[in-house]
C-alpha positions as CSV (number, residue, x, y, z in Angstrom):
1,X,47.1,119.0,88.1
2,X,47.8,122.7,88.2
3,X,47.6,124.8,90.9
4,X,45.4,127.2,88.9
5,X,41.5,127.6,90.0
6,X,38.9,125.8,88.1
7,X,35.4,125.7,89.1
8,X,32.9,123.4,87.5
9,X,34.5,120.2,86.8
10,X,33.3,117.4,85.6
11,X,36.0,115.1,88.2
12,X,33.7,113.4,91.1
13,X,36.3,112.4,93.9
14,X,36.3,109.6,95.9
15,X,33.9,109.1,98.5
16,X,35.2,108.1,102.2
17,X,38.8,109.9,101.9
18,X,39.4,107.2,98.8
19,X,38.5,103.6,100.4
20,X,35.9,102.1,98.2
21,X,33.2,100.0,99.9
22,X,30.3,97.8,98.5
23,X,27.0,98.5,99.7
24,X,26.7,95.3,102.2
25,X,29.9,97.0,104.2
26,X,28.8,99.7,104.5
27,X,25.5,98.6,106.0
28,X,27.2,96.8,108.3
29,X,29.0,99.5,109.6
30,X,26.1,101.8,110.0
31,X,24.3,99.3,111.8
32,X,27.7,98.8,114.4
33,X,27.3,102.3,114.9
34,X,23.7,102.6,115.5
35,X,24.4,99.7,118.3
36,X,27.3,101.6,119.7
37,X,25.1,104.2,120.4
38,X,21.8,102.6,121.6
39,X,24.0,100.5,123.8
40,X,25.7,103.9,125.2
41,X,29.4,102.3,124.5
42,X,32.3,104.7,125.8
43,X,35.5,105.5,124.3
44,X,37.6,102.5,125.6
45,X,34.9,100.2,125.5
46,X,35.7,96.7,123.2
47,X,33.1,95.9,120.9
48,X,31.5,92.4,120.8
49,X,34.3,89.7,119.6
50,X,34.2,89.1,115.3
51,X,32.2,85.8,116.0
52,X,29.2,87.5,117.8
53,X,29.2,90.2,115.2
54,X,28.8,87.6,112.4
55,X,25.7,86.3,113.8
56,X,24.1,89.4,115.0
57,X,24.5,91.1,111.6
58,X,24.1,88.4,109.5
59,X,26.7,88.5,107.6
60,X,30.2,87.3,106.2
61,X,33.8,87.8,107.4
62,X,34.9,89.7,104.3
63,X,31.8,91.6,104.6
64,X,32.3,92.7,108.1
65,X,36.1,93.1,107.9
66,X,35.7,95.7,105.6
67,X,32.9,97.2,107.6
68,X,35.5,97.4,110.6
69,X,38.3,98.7,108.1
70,X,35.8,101.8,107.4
71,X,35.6,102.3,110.9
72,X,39.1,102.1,111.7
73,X,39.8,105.1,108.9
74,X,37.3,107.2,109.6
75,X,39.0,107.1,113.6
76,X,36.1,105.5,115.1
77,X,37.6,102.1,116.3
78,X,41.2,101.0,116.9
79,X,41.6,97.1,116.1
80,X,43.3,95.9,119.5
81,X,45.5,92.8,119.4
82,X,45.9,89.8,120.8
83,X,43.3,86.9,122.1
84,X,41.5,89.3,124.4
85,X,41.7,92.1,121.8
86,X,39.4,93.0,118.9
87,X,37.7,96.3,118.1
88,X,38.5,99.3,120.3
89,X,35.6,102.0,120.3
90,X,37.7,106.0,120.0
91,X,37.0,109.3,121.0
92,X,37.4,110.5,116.9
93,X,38.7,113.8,116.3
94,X,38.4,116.0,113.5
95,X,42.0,115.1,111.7
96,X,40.3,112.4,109.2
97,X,38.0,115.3,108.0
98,X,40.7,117.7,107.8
99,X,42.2,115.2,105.4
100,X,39.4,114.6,103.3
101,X,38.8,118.3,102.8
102,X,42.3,119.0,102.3
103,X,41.8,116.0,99.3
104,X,38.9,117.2,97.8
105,X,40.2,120.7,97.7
106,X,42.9,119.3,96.1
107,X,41.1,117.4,93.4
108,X,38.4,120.0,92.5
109,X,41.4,122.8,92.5
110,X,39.8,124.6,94.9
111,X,42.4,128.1,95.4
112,X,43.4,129.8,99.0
113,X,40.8,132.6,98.2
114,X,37.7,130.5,99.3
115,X,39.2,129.6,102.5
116,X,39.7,133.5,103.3
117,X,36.1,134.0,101.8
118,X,34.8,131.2,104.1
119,X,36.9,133.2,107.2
120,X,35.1,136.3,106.3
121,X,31.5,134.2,106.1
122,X,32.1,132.5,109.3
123,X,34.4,133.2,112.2
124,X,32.5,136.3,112.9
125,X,29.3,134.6,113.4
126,X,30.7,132.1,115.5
127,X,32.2,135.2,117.9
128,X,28.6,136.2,118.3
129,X,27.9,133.0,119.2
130,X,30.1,132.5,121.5
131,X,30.0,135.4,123.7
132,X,26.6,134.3,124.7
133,X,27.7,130.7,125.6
134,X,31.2,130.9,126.1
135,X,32.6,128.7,129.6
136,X,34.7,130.3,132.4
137,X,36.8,127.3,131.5
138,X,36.8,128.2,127.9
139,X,37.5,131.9,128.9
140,X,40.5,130.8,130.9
141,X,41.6,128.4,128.1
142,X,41.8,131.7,125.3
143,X,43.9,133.7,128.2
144,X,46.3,131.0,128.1
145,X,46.5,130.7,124.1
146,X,47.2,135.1,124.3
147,X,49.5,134.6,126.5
148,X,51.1,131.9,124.8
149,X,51.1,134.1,121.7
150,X,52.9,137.1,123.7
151,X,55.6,134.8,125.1
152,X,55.8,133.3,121.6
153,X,56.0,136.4,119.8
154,X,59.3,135.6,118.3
155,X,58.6,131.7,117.3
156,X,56.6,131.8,114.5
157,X,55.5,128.1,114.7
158,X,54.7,128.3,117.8
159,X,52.6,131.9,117.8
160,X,50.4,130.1,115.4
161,X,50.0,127.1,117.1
162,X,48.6,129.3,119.8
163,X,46.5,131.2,117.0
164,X,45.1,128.1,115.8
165,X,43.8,126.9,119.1
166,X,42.3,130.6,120.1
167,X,40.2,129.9,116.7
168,X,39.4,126.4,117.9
169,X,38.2,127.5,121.3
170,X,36.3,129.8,120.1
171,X,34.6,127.7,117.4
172,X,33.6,124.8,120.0
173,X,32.4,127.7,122.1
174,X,29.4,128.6,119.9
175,X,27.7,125.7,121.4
176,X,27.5,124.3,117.7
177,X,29.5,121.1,117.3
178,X,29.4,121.7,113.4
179,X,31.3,124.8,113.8
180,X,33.3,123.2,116.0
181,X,34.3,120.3,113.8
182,X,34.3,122.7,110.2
183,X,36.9,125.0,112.1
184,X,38.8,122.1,113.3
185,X,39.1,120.2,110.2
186,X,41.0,123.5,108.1
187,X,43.2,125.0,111.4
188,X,46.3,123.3,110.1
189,X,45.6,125.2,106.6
190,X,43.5,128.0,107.2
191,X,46.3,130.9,108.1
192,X,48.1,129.8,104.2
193,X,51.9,129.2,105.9
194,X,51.1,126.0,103.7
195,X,51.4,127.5,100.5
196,X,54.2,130.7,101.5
197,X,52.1,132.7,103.6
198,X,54.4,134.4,106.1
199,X,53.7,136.0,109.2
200,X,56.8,138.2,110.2
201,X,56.8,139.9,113.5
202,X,54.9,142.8,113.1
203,X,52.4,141.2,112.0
204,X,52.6,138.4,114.9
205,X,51.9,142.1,117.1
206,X,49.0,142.8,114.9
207,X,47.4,139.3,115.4
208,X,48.1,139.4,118.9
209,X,46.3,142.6,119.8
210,X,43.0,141.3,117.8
211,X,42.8,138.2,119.9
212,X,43.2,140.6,122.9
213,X,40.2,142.6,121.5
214,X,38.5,139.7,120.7
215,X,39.1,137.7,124.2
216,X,38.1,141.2,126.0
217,X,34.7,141.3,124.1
218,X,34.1,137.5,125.1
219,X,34.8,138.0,128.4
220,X,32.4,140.9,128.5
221,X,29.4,138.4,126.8
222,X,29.4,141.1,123.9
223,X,28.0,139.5,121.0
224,X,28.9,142.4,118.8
225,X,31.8,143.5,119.6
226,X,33.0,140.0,119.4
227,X,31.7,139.8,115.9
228,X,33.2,143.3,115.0
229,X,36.6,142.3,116.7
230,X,36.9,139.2,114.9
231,X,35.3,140.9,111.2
232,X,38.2,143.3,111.4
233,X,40.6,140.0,112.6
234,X,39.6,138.2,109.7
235,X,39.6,141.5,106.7
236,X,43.0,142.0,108.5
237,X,44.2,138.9,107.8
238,X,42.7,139.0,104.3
239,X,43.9,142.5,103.5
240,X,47.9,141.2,104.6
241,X,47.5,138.0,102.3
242,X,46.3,139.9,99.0
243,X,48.6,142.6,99.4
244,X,51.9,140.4,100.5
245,X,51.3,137.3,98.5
246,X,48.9,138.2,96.0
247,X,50.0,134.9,94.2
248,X,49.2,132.9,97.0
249,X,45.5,133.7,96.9
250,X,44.8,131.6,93.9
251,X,46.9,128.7,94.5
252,X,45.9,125.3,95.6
253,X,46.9,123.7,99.2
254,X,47.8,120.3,98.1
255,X,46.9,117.3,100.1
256,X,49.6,115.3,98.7
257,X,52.1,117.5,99.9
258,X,51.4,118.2,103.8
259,X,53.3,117.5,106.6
260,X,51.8,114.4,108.8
């Protein structure tokens, strides 16, 4: 595959990040789930032993061992071993949806541009959002990530570590765990040092002293100057990639070649 865009393909990817299930497995799983939360089950919790799981769900080994296997790769249960061991229940994060975007990007060739576009789209909303529900925790956690950021200023790796979690706090802050999980799943790509992008000091400054804007309007509660701070962030950051690495914009990020 090429790294050009191509829109329009006739290429279906894989469904569940590339593990193929039959239909019984799947059901299975569903219903695991649907106990796990009737039964109020806590991260750390062990699920019922394979044995009692046959009977309640009616169903084979194979059948439910592939059920399990879903459940392991999507990060929702750990398989603990030993004879008191069995199926862990997890706290899942957002990394096995980062993947499987990532993948699908890949496979449908989708170029860098439509992550800026979905930037511009987005991350201004979810300012708004935020700077009517935003915590004092939360408040005190983007503090820390600017101050990070200013100590940081000459470590590139890790100023944008700190820039990635400014943009995660302020995603779970809109109170909307779909932003939240969207945002999460496309931090490790979404600033483009994946395909070249680079961020050379001044422009380090210039990022830093948006996120001061931005944090000063949160603070406040002002929904629009949060959403103007974080607009003029985001057409920024554009602005820098098409005019620095104009090339960059219509490459793809390729799942098969990041870091773990």
């Amino acid at each position: 595959m090429g790294d050009s865009p191509r829109y329009g393909s006739e290429f279906r990817p894989p469904v569940n990040g590339g593990v193929r299930l039959n239909k019984a497995s799947m059901i299975v799983a569903r219903r695991i789930i649907g106990d796990v939360v009737r039964g109020g089950l806590k991260p750390g919790d062990l699920l019922p032993p394979e044995k009692t799981m046959l009977d309640h769900y009616a169903t084979g080994r194979g059948t439910l061992r592939e059920a399990l296997r879903l459940l392991e790769f999507q990060g929702v249960i750990t398989l603990k071993p030993g004879p008191k061991g069995g199926p862990v229940l997890c706290d899942p994060d957002a990394s096995h949806l980062s993947s499987t975007m990532v993948l699908l990007m890949q496979l449908k060739r989708v170029p860098f541009q439509v992550i800026a576009e979905f930037r511009m789209s987005v991350e201004p909303m979810i300012s708004r959002m935020a700077a009517e529900r935003i915590s004092s925790e939360a408040l005190s956690d983007l503090a820390r990530t600017v101050s990070q950021m200013s100590s940081d200023l000459d470590d590139e790796q890790l100023f944008l570590e700190a820039n990635e979690r400014f943009h995660d706090v302020i995603a779970w802050s809109s109170g909307n765990a779909m932003f939240g999980y969207i945002i999460d799943s496309v931090l490790g790509i979404m600033d483009g040092t994946a395909i070249g992008i680079d961020y050379p000091v001044h422009r380090r400054k210039a990022i830093l002293k948006a996120h001061e804007d931005i944090l000063q309007a949160l603070s406040r509660h002002d929904p629009e100057q949060a959403e103007a701070h974080m607009r003029d962030h985001i057409e920024a950051y554009v602005t820098y990639a098409q005019r620095k690495f104009p090339e960059v914009m219509g490459k793809v990020i390729r799942w098969d070649r990041l870091s773990s």
